[in-house]
C-alpha positions as CSV (number, residue, x, y, z in Angstrom):
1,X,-28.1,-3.6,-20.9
2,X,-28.3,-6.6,-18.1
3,X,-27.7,-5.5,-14.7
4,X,-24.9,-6.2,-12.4
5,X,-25.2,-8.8,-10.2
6,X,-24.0,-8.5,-6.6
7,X,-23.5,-11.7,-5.0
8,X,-24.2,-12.4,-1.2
9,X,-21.8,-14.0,0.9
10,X,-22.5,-16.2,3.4
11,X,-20.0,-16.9,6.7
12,X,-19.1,-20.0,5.4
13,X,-17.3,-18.8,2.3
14,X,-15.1,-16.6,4.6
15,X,-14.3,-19.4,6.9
16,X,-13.9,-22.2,5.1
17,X,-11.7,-20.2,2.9
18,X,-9.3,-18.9,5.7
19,X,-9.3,-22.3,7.6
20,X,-8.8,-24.5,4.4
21,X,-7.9,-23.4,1.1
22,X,-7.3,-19.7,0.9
23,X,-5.6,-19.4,4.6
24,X,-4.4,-15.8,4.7
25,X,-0.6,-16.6,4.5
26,X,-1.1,-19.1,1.7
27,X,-3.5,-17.2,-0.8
28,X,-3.5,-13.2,0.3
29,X,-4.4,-12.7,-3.3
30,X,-7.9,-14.6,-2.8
31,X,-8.7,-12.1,-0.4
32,X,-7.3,-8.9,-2.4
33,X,-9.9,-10.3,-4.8
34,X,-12.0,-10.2,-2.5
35,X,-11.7,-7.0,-1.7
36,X,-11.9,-5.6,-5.6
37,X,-14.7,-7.0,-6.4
38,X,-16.4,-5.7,-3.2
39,X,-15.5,-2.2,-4.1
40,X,-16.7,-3.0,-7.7
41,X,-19.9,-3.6,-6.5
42,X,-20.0,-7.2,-7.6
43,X,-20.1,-8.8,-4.0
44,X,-21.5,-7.9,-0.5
45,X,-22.3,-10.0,2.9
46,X,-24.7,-9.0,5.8
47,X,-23.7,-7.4,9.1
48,X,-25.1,-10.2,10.7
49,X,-21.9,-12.2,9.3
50,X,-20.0,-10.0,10.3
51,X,-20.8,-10.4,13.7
52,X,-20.7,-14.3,13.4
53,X,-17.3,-13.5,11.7
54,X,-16.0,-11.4,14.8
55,X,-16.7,-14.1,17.3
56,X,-13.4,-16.0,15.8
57,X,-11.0,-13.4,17.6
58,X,-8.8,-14.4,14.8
59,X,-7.0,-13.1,11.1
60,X,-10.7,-13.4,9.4
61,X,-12.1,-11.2,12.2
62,X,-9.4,-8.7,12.1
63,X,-9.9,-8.4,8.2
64,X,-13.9,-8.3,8.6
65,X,-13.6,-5.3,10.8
66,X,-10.7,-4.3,9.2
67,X,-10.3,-4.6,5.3
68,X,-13.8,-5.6,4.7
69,X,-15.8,-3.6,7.4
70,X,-17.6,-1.5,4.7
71,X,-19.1,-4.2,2.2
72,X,-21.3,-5.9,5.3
73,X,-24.9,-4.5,4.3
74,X,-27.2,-3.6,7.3
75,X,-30.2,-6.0,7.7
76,X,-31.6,-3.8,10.6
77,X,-34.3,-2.4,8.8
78,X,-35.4,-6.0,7.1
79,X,-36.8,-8.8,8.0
80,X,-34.1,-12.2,7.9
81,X,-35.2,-15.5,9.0
């Protein structure tokens, strides 16, 4: 059997998404995605997106702390350069 993968998303995916393409109003079904396939266990991002994330006082920061707050893995432990 061949192992799920989880991909890792970076801060630009989520912001580039909601300030181009997949704006919140325009696509909410990219972001429902999103979401199911986070709960899936098929995607994840880092708390330290998150954070960067949060600093936009806007939609995408409401959803990260909101929608998404539970798929942001902890990097507190690791070492991240």
């Amino acid at each position: 059997m061949i192992p799920s993968r989880i991909y890792v998303l970076d801060s630009n995916v989520f912001i580039d998404a909601a300030r181009r393409y997949y704006a919140f109003d325009i696509a909410p079904p990219f972001w429902s995605i999103l979401l199911n396939h986070a709960k899936d266990g098929h995607l994840q991002s880092i708390d330290r997106v998150k954070v960067e994330l949060e600093l936009g006082k806007d939609e995408l920061a409401r959803w990260a702390s909101g929608s998404f707050h539970g798929q942001f893995a902890s990097t507190e432990d690791d070492d991240v350069i």
